[in-house]
Structure formats: C-alpha cells, structure tokens
C-alpha positions in Angstrom: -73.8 -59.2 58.7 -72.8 -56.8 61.6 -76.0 -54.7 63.0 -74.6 -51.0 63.9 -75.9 -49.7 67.1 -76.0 -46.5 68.9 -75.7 -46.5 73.1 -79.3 -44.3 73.6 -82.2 -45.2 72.0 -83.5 -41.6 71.4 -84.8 -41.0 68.4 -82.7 -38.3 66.2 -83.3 -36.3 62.9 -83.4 -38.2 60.2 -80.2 -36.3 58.8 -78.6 -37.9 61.5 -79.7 -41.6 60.3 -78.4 -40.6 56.5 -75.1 -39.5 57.9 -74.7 -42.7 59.7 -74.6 -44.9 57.2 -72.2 -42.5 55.2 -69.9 -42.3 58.0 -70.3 -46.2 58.6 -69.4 -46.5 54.7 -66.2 -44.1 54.7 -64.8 -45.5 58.3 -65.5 -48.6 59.6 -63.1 -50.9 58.3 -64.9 -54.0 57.8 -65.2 -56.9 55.7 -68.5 -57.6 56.9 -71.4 -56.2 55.5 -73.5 -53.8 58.0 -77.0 -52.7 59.1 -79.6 -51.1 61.1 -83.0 -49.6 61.6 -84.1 -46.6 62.5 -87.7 -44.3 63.1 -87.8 -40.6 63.0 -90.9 -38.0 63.9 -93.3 -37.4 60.7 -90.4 -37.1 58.0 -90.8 -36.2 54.1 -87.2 -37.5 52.2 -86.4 -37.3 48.7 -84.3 -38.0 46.2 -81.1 -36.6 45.1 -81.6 -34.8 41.7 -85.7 -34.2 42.5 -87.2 -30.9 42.6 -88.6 -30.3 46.3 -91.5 -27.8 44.3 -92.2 -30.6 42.5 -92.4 -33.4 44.5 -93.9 -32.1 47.9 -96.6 -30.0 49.5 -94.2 -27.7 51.1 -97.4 -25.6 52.8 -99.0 -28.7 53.8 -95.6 -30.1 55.9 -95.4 -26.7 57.4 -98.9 -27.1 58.7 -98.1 -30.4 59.8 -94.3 -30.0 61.4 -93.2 -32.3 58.7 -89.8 -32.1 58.3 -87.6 -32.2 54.9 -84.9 -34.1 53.9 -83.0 -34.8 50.5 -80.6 -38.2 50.4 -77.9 -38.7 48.2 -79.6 -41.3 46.1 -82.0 -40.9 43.7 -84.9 -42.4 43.3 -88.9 -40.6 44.5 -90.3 -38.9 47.6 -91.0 -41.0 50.9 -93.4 -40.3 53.7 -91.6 -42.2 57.4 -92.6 -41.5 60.6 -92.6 -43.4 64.0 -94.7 -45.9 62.8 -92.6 -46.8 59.4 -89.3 -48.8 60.0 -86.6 -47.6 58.2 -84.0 -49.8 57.0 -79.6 -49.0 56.0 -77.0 -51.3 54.5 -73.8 -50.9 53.6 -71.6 -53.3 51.9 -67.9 -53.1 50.2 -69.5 -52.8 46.8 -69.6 -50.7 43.4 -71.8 -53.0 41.5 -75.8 -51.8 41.7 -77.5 -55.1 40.2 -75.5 -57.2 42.1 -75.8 -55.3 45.7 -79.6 -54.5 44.8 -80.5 -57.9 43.9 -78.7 -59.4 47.1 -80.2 -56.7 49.6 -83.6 -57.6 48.5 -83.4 -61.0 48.5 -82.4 -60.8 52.1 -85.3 -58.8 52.7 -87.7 -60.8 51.0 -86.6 -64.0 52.6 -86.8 -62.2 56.2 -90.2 -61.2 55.9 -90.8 -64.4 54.3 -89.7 -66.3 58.0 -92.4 -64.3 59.3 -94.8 -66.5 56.9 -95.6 -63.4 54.6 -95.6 -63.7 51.0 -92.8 -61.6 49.7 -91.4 -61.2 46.5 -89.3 -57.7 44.8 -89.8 -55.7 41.4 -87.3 -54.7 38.5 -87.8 -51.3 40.8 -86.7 -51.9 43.7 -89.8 -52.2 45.6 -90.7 -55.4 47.9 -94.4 -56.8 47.2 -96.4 -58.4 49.7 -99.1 -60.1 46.9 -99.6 -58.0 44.3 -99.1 -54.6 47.0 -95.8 -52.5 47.4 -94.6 -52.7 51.1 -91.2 -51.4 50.6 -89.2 -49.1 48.9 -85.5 -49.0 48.1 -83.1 -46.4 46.6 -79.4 -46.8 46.3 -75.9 -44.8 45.8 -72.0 -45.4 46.3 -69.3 -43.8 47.1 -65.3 -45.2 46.1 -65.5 -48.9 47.3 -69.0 -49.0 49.2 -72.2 -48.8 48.3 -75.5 -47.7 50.6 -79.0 -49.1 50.1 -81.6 -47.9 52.3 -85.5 -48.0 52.4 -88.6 -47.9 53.8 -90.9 -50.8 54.9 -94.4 -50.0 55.5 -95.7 -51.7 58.8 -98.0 -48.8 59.1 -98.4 -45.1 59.0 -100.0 -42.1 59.0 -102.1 -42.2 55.9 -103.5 -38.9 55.4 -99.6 -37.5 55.7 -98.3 -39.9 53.3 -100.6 -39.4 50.6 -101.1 -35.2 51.6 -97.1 -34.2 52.1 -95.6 -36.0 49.2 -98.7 -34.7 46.8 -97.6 -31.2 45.0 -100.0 -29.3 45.8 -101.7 -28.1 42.4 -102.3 -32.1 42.1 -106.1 -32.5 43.8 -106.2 -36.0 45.7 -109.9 -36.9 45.1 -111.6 -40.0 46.7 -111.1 -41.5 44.0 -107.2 -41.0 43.6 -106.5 -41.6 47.1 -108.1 -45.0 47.4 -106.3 -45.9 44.3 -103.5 -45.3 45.8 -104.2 -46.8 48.9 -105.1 -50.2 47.0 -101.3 -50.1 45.4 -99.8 -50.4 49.0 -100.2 -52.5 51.8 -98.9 -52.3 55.5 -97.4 -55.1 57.7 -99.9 -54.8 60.5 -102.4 -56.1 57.8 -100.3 -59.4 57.4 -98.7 -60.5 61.3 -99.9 -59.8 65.1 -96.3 -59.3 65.8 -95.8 -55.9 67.1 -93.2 -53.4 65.6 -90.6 -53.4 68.2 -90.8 -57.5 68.5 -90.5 -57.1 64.2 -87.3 -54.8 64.7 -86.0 -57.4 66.9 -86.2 -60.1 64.8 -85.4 -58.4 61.8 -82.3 -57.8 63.6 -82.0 -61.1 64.2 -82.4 -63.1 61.6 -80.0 -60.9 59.4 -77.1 -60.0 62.2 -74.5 -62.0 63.5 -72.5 -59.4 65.4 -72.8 -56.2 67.1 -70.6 -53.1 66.7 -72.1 -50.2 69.5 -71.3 -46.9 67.9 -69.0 -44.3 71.1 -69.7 -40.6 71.7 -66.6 -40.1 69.6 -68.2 -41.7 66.5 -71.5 -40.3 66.9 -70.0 -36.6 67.3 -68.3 -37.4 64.2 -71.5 -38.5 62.6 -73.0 -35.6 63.8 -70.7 -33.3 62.2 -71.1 -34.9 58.9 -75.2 -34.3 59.5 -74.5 -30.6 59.2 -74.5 -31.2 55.5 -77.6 -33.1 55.3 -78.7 -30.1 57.1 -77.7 -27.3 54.5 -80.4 -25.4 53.4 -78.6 -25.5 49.9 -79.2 -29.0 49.8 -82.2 -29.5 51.2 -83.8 -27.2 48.5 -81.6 -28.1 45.5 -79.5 -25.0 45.4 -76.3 -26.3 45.0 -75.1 -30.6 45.1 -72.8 -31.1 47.2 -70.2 -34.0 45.9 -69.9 -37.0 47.2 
C-alpha cells in the first residue's frame, strides 16, 4: 500500500482531509492501494444523507468553536479532534463487502501487532474487547472506492458526547456513563504515544511513499471549496458525486 503524504505538517480543515482522498481517488493513477492519517482542531462530521438539526448540538459547537462538516458517505455523526487519529483509504474498487471486509482486517491485524485484542462488527466498527474503538463509513465513485474512519486513542470527552447530542436529548449521569462504558480509547490499552502509533501505523501497512506538490494540493484545495458549501454543509442541496 502507498501512504500519501503532504510536504508541511500543518494541520488543515478537515474539508481539506475529505477532498484529499477524493482527489487521490479521481487522479492518481495507481494500482496500488493508498493511505494516510490525518488530525484536525475540535471537528463534528456527519454523514451524507443526515439531518445536521438532528444529529448535532449546533448551539453547543458554536459555544465551543466546533466546526461542521458533512462527508459524502453515510453512515452517523463523529466527534475528532487533535487527540483522535483519523484514518483514509482508497482502493480501485466498487464492491463494499469486499473493500470493507479487507480494510478492517488490515486494521484489526495492525492494532493487533501492537498486542491489543482487536476484532470488527457487521457495522463497521473495530472492537477492542467487548468496546468500540473505531468507526468506519464508506462511498465510491466510478472505479474507486473511499473508506475512512476514526480510531479513538483518546479525546475530548465532554465534546464528544455534548456536540454530537441534539440538544432536546438531556445527557444525564446516567446516559453519559453508559455511553462512556460502550467505547474505549487506545491510551487505555499501550504506553505508546500517538505520534510513535501514527508511525507505526504507517509502517506496518505502507510500502511506498507518494509526497503530494503544491500543484496537487492547490488542486485539492479547490475541490475543498465544495466540502465547504454552506448548501452542503446544512443539507440544502446534494451535490453529485
């Protein structure tokens, strides 16, 4: 697998990370298949065909500066921030069991180098025991296909469980402990610290390198303005693949 890489390690909107792996889909001419991580600021993204009233506590990001973003899979509402490592992959696919069920097997067996017992769901989501870790939406355009995720090594807790809550739901104690016991963080499980985990991560599943120029990440950036559209951020319109 080829790991994608851009030359400056800022960190970027998280449009920026969504158009990447759509541009990496539609352009790069490879056989291989590709990847990469990626952390942005305090970040609420949801899916494709979800209603953003619905699914987030719009006054609660605005307190916050959480930003919103809507992907072009489907799938539920995510909470990332600096803390969370984002994961893409891109393969020359159109078959979703088949590209599903090989992406999380390669995670699974990635974390499970690091000694941790991992195992995935009929939904997508990567276990660690009996506690979701990770998880996974996926969509395709003609001859690709893009899954991408989130994997927990830890977080901002009271932002996860606040921003993707609507608002007329009421987290009590009791609710947000329950939810707390359904998930589990990385940090919990290894002493390795996050950049030395996005190292070998990178590792362990890439081969080769391909370093992204200027001219391709000007091109990604102007394919960000969509991602970027107010229509599409709230659902007005859908813009077609």
């Amino acid at each position: 697998m080829t790991h994608l890489s851009l030359l400056s390690d800022e960190t970027r909107r998280l449009s920026f990370y969504l158009a990447m792996e759509e541009w990496a889909a539609r352009q790069l001419c490879l056989e291989d298949d590709v990847f990469f991580l990626w952390q942005v600021q305090p970040s609420v993204i949801f899916g494709r065909n979800q209603v953003i009233e619905n699914e987030v506590n719009l006054d609660y990001c605005r307190e916050h500066g959480i930003q919103l973003y809507r992907r072009k899979s489907g799938g539920g509402c995510v909470y990332a921030d600096m803390s969370n490592v984002m994961m893409s992959y891109i393969t020359r696919s159109d078959e979703v069991v088949t590209t599903f069920a090989r992406y999380m097997e390669m995670v699974c067996k990635m974390l499970r180098e690091l000694g941790l017992s991992a195992t995935s769901t009929e939904n997508n989501d990567v276990l660690i025991g009996d506690r979701k870790v990770s998880g996974n939406a996926f969509y395709h355009i003609p001859g690709h296909s893009i899954v991408h995720g989130t994997l927990l090594f830890d977080t901002d807790m009271e932002h996860m469980l606040h921003a993707i809550t609507p608002p007329q739901v009421k987290l009590s104690k009791h609710g947000v402990q329950s939810v707390r016991q359904r998930i589990t963080l990385l940090k919990e499980h290894t002493d390795i610290s996050i950049e030395d985990f996005k190292r070998f991560a990178i590792r362990h599943l890439c081969h080769q390198e391909i370093l992204l120029t200027k001219e391709d990440v000007k091109a990604i950036e102007v394919l960000e303005q969509e991602y970027l559209n107010p229509n599409f951020i709230y659902g007005k319109e859908n813009l077609s693949l």
